[in-house]
LOFI-421596 format. One line per 3 residues: for each residue x, y, z of C-alpha. Coordinates in steps of 0.02 Angstrom, whole numbers. Layout:
<rs>
X,Y,Z  ...
</rs>
This chain:
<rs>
-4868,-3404,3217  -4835,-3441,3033  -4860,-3250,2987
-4723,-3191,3134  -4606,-3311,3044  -4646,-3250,2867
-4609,-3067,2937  -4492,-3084,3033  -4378,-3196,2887
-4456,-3043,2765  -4365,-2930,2853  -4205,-2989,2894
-4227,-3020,2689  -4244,-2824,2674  -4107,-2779,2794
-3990,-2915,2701  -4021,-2837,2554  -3993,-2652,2626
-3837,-2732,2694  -3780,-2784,2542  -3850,-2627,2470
-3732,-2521,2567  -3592,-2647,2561  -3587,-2604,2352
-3608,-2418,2374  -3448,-2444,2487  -3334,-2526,2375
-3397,-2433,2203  -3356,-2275,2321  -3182,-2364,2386
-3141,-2408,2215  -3197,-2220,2141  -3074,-2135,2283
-2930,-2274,2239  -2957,-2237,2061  -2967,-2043,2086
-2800,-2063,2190  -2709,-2170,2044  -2774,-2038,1923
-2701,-1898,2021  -2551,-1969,2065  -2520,-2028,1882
-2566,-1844,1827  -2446,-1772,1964  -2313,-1868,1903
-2345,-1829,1708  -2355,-1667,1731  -2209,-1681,1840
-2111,-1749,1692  -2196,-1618,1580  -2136,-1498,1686
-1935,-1565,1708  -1938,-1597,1508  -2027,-1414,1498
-1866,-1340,1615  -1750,-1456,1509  -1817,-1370,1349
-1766,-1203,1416  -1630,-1253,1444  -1589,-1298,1269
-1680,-1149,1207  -1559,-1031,1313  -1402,-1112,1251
-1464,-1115,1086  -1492,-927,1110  -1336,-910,1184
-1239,-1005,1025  -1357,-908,938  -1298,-753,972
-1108,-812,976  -1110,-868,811  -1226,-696,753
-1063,-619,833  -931,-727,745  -1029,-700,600
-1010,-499,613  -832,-509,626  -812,-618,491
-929,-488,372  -793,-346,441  -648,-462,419
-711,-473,221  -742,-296,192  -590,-262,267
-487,-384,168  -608,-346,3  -495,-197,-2
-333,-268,58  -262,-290,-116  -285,-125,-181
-233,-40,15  -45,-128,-39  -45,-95,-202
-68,84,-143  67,46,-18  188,-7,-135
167,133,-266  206,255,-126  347,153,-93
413,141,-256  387,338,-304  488,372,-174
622,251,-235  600,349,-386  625,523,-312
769,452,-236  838,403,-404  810,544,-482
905,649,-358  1057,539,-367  1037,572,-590
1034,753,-562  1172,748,-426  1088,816,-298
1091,691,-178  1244,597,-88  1124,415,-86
1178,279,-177  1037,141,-227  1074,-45,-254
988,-173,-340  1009,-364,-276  949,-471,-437
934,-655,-438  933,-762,-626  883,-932,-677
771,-981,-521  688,-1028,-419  799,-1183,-362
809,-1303,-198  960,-1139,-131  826,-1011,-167
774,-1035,7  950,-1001,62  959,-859,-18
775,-800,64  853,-831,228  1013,-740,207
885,-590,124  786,-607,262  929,-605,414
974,-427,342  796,-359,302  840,-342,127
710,-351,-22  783,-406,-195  711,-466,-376
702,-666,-453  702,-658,-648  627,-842,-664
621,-967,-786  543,-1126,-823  691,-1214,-913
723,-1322,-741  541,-1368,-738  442,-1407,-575
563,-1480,-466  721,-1399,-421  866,-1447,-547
991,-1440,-368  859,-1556,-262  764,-1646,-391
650,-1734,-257  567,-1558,-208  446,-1433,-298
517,-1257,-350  347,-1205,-414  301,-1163,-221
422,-1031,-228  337,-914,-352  220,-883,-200
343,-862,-65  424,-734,-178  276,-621,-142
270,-633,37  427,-598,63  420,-432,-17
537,-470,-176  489,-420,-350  487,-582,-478
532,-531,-660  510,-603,-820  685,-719,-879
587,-828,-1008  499,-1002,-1009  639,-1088,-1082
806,-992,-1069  860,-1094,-1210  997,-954,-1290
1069,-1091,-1407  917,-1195,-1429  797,-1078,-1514
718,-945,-1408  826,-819,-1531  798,-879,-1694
648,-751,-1705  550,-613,-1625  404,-730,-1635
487,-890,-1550  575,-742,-1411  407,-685,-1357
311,-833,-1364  432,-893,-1219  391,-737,-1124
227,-750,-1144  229,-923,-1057  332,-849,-916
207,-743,-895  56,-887,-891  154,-995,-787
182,-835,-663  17,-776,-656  -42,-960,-625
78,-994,-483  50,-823,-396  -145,-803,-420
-141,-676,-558  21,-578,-501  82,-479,-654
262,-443,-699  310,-313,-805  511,-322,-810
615,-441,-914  767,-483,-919  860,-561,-1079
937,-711,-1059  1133,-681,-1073  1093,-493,-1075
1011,-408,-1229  1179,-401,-1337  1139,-596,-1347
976,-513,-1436  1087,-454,-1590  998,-400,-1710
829,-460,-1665  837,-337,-1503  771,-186,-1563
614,-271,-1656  594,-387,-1475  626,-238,-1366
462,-134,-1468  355,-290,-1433  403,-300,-1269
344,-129,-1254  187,-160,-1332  144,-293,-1197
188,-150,-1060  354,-227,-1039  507,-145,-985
684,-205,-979  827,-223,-870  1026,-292,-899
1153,-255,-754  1324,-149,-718  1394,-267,-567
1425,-425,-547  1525,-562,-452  1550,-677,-604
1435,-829,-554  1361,-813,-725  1519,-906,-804
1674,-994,-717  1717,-961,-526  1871,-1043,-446
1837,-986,-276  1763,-871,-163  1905,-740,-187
1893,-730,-359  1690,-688,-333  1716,-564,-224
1851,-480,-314  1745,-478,-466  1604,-404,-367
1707,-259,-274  1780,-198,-414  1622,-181,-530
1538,-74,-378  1573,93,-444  1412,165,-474
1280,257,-371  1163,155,-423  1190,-2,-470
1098,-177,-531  1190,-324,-497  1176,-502,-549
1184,-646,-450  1119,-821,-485  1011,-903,-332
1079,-1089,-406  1263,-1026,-350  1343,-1084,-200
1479,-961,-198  1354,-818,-218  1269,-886,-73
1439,-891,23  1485,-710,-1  1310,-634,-15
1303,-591,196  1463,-494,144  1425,-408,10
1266,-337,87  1398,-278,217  1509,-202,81
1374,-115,-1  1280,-58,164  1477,4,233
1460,98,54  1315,196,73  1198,100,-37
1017,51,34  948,-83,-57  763,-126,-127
675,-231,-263  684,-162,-445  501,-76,-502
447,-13,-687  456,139,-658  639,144,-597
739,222,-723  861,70,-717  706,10,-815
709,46,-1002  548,58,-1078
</rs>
């Protein structure tokens, strides 16, 4: 009886234990699958992200391709735009010698007599001043292209608006077309700039700096005395052959409206002015500071147009030019 009971509690030991085996086989294979899911799931979703950060990246890499090849593009144009405009300078000076030879031919027709043109010169002394621009505007209204002999003596700012800059003129001279001559640093007739050849062309020499420096290197090569070369006296010949060893030529005038001295009104200018218009070609004087000038110039580009004369900027090789 005692060995029934010893096998029968053995084996419900052994199936216990099977039980228990199986139970652990169960849960290690339960917690294998749950951990196999977790893995997967974790690795779906990484990838996942790989894959949206991936797409996102392509993105990026497109537009950067696409900005790339904008900016390769922009870049071209830019290389054309610089070989293009490498050569700008020389295509107008090339423009403007054309221009100017056939001023020239034109001249020399009229000095033979063989042509029926007549040629005037609009010239401006003493600038540039605050009524400069005036005068631009009334030179631009009629499409009309004239030449500044400049000077220093007012220094920066304008001696008629001492509150603004002159200097930015010399620039706007350019782009407007008009010629800028030589007049002298320092104008100073009665305060030395005669009293030698020396002290005369160390003032034009100064010009010249100052003109170059407020340009970007533009070179003038016409000069005007101040008062007109007679003021010279004798020192004019021995000035005029330096000149001409710097490459300079000269210029005085043959019309006028008097602004250079005393005007009483705006009659008297433009008496002055009609009557000394007798020429085929002609250089006349005006003085940008002058506010009768300004007042009569839109007429007496009329009068001169009504005349027959077609107007331009004075060049060296005009033969008003003496050399």
């Amino acid at each position: 009886m005692e060995k029934r009971v010893s096998k029968s509690k053995k084996q419900l030991n052994h199936k216990t234990i099977n039980f228990f085996n199986s139970s652990h086989s169960f849960y290690y294979l339960l917690f294998f699958m749950i951990l196999f899911i977790g893995i997967s799931i974790l690795l779906y979703f990484h990838a996942s992200s790989l894959k949206k950060q991936y797409s996102t990246r392509e993105m990026e890499i497109s537009e950067l391709k696409k900005q790339l090849k904008k900016e390769k593009k922009e870049y071209q144009v830019l290389v054309d735009d610089y070989h293009k405009y490498q050569n700008l300078d020389s295509s107008i000076e090339d423009i403007k010698k054309d221009y100017f030879k056939k001023i020239k031919e034109m001249e020399d027709a009229i000095i033979r007599g063989e042509s029926d043109k007549k040629i005037a010169y609009l010239t401006f002394d003493d600038g540039p001043y605050y009524n400069t621009y005036r005068i631009f505007d009334i030179l631009d209204q009629y499409d009309v292209k004239a030449t500044f002999f400049t000077t220093n003596i007012n220094g920066e700012y304008c001696y008629d608006n001492k509150s603004e800059n002159c200097w930015i003129r010399y620039p706007e001279y350019l782009k407007k077309g008009h010629t800028i001559a030589n007049h002298t640093y320092t104008h100073a007739i009665f305060r030395g700039l005669y009293n030698s050849t020396d002290s005369f062309m160390d003032a034009v020499m100064k010009q010249e700096d100052l003109v170059k420096e407020l340009t970007g290197g533009y070179v003038t090569n016409i000069l005007r005395f101040p008062g007109g070369s007679p003021t010279a006296k004798n020192l004019k010949d021995p000035i005029i052959e330096r000149l001409r060893e710097r490459g300079y030529g000269w210029v005085d005038w043959n019309a006028k409206d008097g602004d250079g001295g005393r005007l009483d009104s705006r009659e008297q200018a433009w008496d002055i002015f009609t009557s000394s218009i007798d020429e085929n070609i002609e250089v006349i004087l005006f003085h940008d500071y002058n506010g009768i000038t300004t007042e009569i110039l839109p007429d007496a580009i009329d009068y001169l147009k009504n005349n027959g004369y077609q107007m331009f900027p004075l060049f060296y090789e005009s033969n008003m030019i003496h050399k």
